[in-house]
PDBQT receptor file of N, H, CA, C and O in Angstrom, charges set to zero:
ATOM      1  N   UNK A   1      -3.412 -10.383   7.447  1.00  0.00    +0.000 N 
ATOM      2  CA  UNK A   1      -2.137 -10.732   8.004  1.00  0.00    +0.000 C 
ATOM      3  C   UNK A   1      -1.026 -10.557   6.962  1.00  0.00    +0.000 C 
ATOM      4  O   UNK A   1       0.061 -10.038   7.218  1.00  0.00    +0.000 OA
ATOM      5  N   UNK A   2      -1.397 -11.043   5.744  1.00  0.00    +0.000 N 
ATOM      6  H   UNK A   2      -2.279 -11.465   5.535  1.00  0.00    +0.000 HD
ATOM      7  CA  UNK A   2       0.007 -10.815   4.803  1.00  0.00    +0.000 C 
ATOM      8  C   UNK A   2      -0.134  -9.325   4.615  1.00  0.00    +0.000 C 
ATOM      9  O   UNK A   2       0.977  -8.888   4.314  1.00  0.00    +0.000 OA
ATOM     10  N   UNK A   3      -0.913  -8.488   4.657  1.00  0.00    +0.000 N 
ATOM     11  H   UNK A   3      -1.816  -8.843   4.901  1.00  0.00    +0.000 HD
ATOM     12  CA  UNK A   3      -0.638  -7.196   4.484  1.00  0.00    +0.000 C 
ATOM     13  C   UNK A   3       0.033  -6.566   5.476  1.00  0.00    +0.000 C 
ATOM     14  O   UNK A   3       0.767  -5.588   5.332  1.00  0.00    +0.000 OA
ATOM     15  N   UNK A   4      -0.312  -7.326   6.830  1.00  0.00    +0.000 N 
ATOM     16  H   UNK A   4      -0.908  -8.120   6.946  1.00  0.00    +0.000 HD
ATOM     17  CA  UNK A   4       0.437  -6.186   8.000  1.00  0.00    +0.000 C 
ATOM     18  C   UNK A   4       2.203  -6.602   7.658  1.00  0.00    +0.000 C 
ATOM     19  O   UNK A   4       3.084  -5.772   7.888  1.00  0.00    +0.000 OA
ATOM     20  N   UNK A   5       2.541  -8.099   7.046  1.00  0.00    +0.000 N 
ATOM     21  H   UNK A   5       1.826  -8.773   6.859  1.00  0.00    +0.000 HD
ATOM     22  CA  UNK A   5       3.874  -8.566   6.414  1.00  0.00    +0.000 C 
ATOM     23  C   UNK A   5       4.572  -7.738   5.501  1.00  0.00    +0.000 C 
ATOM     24  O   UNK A   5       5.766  -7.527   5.717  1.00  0.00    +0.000 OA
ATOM     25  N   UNK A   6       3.975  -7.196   4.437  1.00  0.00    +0.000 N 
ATOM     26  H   UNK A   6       3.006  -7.367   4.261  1.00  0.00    +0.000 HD
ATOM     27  CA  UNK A   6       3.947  -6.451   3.478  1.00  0.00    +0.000 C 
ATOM     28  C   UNK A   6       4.608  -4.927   3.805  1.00  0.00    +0.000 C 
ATOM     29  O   UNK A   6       5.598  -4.341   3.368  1.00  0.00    +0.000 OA
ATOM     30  N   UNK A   7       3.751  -4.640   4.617  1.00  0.00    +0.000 N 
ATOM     31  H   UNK A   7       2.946  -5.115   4.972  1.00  0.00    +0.000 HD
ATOM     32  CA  UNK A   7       4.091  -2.991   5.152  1.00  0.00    +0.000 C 
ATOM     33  C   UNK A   7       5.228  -3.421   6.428  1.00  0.00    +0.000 C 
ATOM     34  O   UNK A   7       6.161  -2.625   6.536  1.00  0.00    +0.000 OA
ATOM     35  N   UNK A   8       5.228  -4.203   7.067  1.00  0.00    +0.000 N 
ATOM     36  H   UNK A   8       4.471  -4.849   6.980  1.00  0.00    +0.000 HD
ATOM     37  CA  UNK A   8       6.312  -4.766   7.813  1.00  0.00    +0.000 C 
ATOM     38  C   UNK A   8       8.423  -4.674   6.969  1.00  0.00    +0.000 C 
ATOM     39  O   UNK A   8       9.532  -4.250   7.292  1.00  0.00    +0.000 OA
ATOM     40  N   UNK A   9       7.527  -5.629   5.460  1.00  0.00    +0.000 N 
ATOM     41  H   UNK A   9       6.626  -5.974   5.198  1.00  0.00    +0.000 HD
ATOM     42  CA  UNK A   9       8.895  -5.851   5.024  1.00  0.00    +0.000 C 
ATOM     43  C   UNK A   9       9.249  -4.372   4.556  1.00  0.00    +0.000 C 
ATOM     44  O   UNK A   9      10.311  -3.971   5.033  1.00  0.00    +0.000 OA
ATOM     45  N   UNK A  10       8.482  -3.335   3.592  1.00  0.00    +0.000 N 
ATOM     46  H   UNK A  10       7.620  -3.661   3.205  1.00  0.00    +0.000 HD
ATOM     47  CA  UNK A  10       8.675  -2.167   3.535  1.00  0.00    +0.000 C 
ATOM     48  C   UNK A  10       9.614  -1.828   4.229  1.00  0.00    +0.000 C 
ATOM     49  O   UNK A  10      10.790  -1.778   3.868  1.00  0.00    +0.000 OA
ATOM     50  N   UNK A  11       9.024  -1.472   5.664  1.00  0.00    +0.000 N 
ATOM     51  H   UNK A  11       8.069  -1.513   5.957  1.00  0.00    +0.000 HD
ATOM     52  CA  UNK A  11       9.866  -0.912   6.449  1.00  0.00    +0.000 C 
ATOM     53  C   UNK A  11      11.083  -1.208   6.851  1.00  0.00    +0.000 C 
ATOM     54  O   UNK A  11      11.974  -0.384   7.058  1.00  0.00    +0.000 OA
ATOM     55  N   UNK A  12      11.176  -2.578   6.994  1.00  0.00    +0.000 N 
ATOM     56  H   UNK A  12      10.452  -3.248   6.825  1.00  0.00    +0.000 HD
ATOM     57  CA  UNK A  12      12.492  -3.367   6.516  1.00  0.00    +0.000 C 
ATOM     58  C   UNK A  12      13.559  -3.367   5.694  1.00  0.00    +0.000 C 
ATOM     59  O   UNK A  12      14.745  -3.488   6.000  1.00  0.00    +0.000 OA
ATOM     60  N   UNK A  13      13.124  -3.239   4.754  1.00  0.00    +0.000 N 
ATOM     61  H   UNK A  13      12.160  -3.141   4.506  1.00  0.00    +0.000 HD
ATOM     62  CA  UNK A  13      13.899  -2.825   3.490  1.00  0.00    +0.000 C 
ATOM     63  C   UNK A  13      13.920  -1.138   3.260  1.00  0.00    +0.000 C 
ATOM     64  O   UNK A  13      14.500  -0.723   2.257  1.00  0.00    +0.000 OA
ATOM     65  N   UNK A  14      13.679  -0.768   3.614  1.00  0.00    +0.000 N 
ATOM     66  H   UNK A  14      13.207  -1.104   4.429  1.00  0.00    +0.000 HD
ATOM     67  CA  UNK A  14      13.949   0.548   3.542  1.00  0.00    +0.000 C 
ATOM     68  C   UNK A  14      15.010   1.279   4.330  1.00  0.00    +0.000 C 
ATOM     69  O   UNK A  14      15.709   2.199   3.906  1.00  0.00    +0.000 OA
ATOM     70  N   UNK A  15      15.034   0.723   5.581  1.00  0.00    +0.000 N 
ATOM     71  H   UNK A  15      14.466  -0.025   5.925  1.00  0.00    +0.000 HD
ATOM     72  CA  UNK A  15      16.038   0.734   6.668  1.00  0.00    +0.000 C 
ATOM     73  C   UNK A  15      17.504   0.636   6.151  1.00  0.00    +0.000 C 
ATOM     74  O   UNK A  15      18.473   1.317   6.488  1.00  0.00    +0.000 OA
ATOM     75  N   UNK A  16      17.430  -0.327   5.296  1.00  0.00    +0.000 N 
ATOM     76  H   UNK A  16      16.643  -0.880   5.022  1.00  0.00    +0.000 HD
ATOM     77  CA  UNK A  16      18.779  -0.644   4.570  1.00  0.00    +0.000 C 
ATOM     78  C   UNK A  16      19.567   0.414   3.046  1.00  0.00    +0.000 C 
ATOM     79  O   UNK A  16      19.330   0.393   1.838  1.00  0.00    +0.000 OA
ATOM     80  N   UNK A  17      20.212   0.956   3.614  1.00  0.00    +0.000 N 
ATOM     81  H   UNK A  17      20.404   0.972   4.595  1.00  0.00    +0.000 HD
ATOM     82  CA  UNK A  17      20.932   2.022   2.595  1.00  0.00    +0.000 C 
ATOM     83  C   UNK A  17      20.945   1.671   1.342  1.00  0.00    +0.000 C 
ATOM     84  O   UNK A  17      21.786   0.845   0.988  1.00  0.00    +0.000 OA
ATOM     85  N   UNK A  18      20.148   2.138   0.523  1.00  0.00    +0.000 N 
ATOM     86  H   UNK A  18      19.464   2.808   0.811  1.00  0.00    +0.000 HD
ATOM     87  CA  UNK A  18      20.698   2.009  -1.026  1.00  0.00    +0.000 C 
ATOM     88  C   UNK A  18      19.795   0.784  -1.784  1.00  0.00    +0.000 C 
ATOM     89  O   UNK A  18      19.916   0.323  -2.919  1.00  0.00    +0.000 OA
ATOM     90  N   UNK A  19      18.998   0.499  -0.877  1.00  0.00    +0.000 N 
ATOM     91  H   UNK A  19      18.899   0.874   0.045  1.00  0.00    +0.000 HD
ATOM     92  CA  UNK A  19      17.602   0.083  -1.660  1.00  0.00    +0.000 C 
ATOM     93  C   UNK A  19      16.612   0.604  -1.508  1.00  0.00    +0.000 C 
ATOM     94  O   UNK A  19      16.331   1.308  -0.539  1.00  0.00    +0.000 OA
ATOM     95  N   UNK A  20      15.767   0.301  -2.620  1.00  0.00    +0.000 N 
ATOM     96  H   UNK A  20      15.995  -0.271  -3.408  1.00  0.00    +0.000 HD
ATOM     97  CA  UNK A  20      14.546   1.050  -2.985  1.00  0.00    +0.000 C 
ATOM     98  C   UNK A  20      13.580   0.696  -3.696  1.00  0.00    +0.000 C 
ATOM     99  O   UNK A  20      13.219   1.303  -4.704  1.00  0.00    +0.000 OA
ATOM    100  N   UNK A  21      12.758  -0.906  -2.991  1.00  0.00    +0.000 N 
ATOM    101  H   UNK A  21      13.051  -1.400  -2.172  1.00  0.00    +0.000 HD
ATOM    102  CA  UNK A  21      12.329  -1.792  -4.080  1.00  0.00    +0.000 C 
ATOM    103  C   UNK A  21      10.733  -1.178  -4.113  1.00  0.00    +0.000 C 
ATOM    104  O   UNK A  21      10.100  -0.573  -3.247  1.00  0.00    +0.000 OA
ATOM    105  N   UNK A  22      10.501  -1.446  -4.984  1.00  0.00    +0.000 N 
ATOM    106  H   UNK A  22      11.015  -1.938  -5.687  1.00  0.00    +0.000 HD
ATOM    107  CA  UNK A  22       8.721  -1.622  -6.143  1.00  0.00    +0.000 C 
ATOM    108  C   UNK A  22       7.667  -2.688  -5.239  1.00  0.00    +0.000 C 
ATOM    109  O   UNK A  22       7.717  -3.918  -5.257  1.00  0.00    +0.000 OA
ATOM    110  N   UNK A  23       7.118  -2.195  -4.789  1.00  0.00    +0.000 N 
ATOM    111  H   UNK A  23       7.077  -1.196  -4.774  1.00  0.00    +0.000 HD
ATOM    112  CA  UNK A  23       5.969  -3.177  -3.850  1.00  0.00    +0.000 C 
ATOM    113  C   UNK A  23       4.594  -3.445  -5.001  1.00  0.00    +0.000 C 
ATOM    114  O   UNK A  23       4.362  -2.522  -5.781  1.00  0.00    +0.000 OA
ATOM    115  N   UNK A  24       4.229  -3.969  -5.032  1.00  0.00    +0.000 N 
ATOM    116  H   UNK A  24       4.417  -4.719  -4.398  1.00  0.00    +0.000 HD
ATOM    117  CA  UNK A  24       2.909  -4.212  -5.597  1.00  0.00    +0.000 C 
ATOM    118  C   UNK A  24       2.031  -5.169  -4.997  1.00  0.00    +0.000 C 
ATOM    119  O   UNK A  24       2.321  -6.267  -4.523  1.00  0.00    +0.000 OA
ATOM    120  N   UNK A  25       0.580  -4.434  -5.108  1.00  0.00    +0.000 N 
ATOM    121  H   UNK A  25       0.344  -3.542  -5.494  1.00  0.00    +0.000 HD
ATOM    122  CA  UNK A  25      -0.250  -4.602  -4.424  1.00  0.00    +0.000 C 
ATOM    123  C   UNK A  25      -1.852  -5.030  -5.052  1.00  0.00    +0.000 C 
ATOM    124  O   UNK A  25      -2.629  -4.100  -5.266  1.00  0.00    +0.000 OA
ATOM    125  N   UNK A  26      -2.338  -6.584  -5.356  1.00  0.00    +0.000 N 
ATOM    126  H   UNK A  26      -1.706  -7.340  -5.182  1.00  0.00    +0.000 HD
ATOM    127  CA  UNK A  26      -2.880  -6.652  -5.745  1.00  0.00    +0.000 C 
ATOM    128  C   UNK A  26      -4.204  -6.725  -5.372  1.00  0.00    +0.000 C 
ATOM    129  O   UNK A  26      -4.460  -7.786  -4.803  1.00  0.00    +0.000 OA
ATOM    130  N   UNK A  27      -5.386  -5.766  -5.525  1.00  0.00    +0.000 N 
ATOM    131  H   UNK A  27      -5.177  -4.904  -5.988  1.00  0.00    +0.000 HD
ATOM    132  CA  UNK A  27      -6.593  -5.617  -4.779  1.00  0.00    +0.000 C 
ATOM    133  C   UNK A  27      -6.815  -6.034  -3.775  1.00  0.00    +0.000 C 
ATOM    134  O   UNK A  27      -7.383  -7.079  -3.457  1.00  0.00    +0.000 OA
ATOM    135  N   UNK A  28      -6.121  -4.765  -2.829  1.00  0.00    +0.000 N 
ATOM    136  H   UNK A  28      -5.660  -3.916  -3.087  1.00  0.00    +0.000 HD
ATOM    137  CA  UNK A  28      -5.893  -5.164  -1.742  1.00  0.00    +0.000 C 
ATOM    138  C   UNK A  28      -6.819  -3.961  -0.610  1.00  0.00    +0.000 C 
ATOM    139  O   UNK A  28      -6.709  -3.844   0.610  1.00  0.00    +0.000 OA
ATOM    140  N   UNK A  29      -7.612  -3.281  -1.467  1.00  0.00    +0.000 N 
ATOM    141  H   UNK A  29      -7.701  -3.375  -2.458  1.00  0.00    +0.000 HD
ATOM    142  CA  UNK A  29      -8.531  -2.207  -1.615  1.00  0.00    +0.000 C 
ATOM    143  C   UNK A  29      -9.612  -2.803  -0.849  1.00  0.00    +0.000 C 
ATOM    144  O   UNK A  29     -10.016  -2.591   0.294  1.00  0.00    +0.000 OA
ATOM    145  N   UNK A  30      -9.984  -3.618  -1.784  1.00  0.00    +0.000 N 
ATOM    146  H   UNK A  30      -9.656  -3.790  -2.712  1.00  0.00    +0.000 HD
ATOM    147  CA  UNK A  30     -11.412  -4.686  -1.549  1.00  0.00    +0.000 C 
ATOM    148  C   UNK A  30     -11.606  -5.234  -0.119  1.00  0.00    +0.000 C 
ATOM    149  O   UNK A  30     -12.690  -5.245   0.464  1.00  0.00    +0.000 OA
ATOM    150  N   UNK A  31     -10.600  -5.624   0.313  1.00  0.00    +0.000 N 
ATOM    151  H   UNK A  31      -9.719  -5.616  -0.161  1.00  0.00    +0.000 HD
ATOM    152  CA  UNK A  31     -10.586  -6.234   1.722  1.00  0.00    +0.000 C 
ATOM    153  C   UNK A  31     -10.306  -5.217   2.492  1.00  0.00    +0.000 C 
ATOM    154  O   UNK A  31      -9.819  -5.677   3.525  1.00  0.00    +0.000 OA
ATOM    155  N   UNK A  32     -10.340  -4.452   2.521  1.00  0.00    +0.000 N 
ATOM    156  H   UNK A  32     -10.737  -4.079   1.683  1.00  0.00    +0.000 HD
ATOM    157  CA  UNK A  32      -9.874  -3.386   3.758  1.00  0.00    +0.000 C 
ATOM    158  C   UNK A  32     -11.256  -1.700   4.152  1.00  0.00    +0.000 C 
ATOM    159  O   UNK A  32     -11.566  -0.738   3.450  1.00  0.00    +0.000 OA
ATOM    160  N   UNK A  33     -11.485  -1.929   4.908  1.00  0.00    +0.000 N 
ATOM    161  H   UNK A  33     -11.234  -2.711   5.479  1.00  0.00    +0.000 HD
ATOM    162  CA  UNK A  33     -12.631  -0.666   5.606  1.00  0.00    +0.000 C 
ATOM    163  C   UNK A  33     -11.992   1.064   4.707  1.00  0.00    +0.000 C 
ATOM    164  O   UNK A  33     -10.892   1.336   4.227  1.00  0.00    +0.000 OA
ATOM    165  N   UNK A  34     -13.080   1.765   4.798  1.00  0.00    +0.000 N 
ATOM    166  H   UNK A  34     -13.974   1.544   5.187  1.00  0.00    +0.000 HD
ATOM    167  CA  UNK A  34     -12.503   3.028   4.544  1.00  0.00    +0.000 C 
ATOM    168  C   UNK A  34     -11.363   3.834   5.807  1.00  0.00    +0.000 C 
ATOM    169  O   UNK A  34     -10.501   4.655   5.494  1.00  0.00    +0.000 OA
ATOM    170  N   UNK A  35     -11.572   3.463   6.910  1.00  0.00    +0.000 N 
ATOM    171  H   UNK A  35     -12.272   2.796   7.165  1.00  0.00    +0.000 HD
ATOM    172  CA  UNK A  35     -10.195   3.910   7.919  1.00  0.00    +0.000 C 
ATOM    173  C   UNK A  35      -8.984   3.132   7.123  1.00  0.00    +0.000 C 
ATOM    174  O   UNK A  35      -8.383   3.836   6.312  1.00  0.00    +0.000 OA
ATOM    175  N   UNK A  36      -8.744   2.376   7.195  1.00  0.00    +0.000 N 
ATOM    176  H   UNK A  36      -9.233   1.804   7.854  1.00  0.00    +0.000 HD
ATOM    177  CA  UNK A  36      -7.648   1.343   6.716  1.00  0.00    +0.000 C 
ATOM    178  C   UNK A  36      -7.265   1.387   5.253  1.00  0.00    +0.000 C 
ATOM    179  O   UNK A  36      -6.296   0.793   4.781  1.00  0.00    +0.000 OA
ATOM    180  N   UNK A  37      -7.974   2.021   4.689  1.00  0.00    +0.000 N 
ATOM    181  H   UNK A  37      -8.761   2.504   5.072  1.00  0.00    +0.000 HD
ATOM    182  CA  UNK A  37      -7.460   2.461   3.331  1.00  0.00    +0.000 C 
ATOM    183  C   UNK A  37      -7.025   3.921   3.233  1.00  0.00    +0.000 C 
ATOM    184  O   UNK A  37      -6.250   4.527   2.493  1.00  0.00    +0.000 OA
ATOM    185  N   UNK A  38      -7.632   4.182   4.020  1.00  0.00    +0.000 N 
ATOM    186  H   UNK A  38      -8.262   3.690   4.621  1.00  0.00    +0.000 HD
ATOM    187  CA  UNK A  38      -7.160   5.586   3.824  1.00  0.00    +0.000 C 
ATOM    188  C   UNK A  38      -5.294   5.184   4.417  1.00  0.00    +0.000 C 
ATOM    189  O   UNK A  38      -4.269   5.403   3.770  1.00  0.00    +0.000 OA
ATOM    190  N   UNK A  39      -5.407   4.554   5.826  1.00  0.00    +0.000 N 
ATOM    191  H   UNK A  39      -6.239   4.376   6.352  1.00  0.00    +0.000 HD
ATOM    192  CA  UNK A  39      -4.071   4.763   6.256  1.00  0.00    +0.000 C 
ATOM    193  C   UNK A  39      -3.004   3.771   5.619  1.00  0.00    +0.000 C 
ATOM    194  O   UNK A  39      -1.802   3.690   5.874  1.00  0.00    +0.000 OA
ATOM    195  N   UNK A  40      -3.722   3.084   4.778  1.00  0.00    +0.000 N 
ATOM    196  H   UNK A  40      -4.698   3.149   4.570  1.00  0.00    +0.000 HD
ATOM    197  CA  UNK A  40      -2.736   2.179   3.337  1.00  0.00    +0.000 C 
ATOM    198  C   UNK A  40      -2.055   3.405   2.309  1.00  0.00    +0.000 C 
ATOM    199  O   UNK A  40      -0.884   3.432   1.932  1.00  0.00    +0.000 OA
ATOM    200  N   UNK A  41      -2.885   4.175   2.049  1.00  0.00    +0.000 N 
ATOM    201  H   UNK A  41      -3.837   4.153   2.355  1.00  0.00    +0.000 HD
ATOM    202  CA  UNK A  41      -2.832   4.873   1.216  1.00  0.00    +0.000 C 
ATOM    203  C   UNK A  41      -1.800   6.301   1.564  1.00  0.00    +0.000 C 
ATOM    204  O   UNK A  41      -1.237   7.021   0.738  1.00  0.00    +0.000 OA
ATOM    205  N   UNK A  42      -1.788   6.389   2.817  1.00  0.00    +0.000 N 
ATOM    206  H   UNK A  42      -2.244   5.804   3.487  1.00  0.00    +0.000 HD
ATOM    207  CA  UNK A  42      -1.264   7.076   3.189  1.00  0.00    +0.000 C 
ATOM    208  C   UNK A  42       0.119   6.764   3.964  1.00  0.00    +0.000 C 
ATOM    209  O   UNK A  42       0.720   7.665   4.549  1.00  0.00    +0.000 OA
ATOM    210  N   UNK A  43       0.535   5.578   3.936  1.00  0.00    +0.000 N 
ATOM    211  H   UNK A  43       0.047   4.846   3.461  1.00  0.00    +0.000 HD
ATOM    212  CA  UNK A  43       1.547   4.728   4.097  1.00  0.00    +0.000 C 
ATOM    213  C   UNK A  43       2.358   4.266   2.887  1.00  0.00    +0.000 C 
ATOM    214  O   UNK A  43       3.570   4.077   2.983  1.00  0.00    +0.000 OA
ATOM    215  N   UNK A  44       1.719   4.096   1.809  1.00  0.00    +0.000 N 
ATOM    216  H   UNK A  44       0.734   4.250   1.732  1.00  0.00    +0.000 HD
ATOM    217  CA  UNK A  44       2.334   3.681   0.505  1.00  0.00    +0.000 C 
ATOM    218  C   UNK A  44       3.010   4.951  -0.079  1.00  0.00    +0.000 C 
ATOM    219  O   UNK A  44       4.013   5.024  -0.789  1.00  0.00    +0.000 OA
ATOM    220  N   UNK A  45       2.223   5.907   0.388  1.00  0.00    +0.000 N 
ATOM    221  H   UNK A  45       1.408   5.847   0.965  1.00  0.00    +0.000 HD
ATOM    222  CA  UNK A  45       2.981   7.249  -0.485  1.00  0.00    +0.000 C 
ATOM    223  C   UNK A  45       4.431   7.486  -0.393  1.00  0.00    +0.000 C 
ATOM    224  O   UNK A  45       5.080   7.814  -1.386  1.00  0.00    +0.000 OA
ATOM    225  N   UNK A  46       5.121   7.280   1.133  1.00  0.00    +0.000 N 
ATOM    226  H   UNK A  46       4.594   7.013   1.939  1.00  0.00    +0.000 HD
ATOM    227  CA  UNK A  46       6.450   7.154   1.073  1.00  0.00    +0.000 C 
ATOM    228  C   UNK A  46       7.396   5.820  -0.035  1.00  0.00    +0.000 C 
ATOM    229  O   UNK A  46       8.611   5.622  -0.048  1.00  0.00    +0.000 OA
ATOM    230  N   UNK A  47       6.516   5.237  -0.703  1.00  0.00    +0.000 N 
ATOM    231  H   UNK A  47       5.530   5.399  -0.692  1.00  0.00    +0.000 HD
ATOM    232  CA  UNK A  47       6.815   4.221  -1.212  1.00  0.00    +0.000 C 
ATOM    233  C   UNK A  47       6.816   4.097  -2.340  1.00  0.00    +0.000 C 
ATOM    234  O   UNK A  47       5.724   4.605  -2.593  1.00  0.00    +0.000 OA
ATOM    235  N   UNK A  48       7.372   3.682  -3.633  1.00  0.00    +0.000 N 
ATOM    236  H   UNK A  48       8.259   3.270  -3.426  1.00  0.00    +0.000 HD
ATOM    237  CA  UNK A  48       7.503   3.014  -4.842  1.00  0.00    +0.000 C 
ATOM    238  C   UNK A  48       6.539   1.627  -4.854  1.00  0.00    +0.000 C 
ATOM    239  O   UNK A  48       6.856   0.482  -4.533  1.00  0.00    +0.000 OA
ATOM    240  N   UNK A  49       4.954   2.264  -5.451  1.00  0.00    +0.000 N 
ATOM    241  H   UNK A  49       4.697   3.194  -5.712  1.00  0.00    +0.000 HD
ATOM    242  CA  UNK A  49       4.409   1.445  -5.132  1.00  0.00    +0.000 C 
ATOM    243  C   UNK A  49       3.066   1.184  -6.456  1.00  0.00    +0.000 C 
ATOM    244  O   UNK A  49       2.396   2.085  -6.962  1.00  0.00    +0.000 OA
ATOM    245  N   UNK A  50       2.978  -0.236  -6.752  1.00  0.00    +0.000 N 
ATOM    246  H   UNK A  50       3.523  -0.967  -6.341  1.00  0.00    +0.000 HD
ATOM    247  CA  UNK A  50       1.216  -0.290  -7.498  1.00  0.00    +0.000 C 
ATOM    248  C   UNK A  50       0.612  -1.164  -7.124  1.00  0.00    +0.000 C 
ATOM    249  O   UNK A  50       0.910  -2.321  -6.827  1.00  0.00    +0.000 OA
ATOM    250  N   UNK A  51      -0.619  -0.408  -7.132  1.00  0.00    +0.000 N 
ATOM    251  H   UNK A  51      -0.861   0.532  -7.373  1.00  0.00    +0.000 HD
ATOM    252  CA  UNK A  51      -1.586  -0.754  -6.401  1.00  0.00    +0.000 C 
ATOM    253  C   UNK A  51      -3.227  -1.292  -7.031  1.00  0.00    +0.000 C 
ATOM    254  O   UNK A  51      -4.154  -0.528  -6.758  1.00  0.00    +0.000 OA
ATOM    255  N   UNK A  52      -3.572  -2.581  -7.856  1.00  0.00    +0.000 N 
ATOM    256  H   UNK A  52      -2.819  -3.201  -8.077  1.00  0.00    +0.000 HD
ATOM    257  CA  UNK A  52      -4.600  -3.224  -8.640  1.00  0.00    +0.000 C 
ATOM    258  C   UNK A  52      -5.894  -3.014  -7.786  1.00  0.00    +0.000 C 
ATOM    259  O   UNK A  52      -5.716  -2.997  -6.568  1.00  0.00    +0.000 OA
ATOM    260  N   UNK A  53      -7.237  -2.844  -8.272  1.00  0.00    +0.000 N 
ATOM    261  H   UNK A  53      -7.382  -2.857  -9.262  1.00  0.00    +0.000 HD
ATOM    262  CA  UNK A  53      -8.518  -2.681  -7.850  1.00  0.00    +0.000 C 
ATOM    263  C   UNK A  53      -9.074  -3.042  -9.022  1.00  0.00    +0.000 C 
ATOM    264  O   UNK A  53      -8.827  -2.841 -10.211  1.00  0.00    +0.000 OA
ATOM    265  N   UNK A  54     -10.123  -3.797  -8.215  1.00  0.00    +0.000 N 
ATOM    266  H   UNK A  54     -10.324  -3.960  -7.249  1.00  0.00    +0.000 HD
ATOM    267  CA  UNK A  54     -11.387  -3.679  -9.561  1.00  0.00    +0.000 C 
ATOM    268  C   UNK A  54     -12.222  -2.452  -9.590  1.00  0.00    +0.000 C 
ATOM    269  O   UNK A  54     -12.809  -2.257 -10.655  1.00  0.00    +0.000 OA
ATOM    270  N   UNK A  55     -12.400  -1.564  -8.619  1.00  0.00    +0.000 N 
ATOM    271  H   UNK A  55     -11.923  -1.722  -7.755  1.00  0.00    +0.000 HD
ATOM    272  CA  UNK A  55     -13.287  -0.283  -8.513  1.00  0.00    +0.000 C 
ATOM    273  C   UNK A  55     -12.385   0.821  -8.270  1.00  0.00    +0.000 C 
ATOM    274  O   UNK A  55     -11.853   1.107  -7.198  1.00  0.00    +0.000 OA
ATOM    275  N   UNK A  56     -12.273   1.409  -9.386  1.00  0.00    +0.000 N 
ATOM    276  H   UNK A  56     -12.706   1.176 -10.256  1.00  0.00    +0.000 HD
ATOM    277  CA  UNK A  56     -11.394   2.640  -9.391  1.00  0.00    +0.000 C 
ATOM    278  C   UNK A  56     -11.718   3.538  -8.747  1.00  0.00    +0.000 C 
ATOM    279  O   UNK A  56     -10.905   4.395  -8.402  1.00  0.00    +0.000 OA
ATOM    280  N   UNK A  57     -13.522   3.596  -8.278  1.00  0.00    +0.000 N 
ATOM    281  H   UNK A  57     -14.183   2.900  -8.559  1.00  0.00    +0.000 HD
ATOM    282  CA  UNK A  57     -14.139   4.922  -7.335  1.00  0.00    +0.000 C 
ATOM    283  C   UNK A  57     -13.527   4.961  -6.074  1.00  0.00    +0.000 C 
ATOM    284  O   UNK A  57     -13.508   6.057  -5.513  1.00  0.00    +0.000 OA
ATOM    285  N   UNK A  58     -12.940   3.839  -5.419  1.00  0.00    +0.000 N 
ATOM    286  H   UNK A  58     -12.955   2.949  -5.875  1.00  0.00    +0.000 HD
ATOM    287  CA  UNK A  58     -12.516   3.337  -4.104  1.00  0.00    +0.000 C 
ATOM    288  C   UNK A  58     -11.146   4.052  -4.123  1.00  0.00    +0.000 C 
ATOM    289  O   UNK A  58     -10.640   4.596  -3.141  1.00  0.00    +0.000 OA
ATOM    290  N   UNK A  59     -10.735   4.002  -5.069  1.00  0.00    +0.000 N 
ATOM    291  H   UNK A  59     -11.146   3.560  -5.867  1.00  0.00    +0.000 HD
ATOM    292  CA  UNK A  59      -9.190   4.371  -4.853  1.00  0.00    +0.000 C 
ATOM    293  C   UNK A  59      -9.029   5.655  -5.246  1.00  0.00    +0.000 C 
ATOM    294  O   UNK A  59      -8.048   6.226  -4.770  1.00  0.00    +0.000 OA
ATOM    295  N   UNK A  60      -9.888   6.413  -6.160  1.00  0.00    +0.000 N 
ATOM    296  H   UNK A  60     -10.685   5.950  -6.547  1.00  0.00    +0.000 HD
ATOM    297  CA  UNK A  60      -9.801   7.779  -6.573  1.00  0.00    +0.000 C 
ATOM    298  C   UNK A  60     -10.178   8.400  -5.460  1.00  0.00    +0.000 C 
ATOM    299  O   UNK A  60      -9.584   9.462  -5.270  1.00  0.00    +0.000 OA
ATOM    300  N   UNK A  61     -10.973   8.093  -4.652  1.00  0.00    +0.000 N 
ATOM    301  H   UNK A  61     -11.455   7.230  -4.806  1.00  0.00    +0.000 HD
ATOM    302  CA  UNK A  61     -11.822   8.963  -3.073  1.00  0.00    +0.000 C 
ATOM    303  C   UNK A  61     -10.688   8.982  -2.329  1.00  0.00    +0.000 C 
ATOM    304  O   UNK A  61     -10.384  10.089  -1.884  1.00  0.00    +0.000 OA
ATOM    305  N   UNK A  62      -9.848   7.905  -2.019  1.00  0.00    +0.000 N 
ATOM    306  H   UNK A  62     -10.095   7.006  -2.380  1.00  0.00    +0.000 HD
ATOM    307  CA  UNK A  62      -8.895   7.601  -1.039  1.00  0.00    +0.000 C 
ATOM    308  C   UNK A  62      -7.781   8.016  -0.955  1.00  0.00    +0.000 C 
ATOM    309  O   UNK A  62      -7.145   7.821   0.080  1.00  0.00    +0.000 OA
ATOM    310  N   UNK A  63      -7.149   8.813  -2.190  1.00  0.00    +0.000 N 
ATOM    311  H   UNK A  63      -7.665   8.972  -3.032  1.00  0.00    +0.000 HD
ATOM    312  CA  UNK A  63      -5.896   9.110  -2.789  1.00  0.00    +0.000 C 
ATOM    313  C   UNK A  63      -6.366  11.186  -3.229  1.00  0.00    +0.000 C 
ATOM    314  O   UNK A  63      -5.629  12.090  -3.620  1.00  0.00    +0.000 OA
ATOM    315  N   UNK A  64      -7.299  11.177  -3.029  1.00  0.00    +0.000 N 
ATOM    316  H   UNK A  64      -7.898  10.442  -2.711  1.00  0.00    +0.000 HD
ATOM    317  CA  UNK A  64      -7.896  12.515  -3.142  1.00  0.00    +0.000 C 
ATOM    318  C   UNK A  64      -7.885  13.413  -1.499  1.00  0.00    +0.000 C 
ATOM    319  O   UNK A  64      -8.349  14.550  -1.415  1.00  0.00    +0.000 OA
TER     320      UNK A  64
């Protein structure tokens, strides 16, 4: 739920002219299926964004 908030406020703030804030995202990898990461991952890209994991294999597959 705070993640669907997260990508919610994104979009929110983005809407608004002349900002362009830094999201960060702390292992937020771990909890989420390989469909749903992929489409995190592919949602963040329009974004100014970092993103913490403890398993870097998860996120190198997903971003590849």
């Amino acid at each position: 739920m705070v993640l669907a908030c997260k990508v919610i406020e994104a979009i929110l703030v983005e809407s608004r002219p002349a900002l362009s804030p830094c999201y960060y995202y702390d292992d937020v990898f771990s909890e989420l299926d390989t469909k749903r990461r992929k489409q995190l991952v592919s949602f963040l890209q329009s974004y100014q964004s970092f993103v913490t994991t403890t398993d870097a294999d998860i996120v190198s597959k997903q971003i590849t």
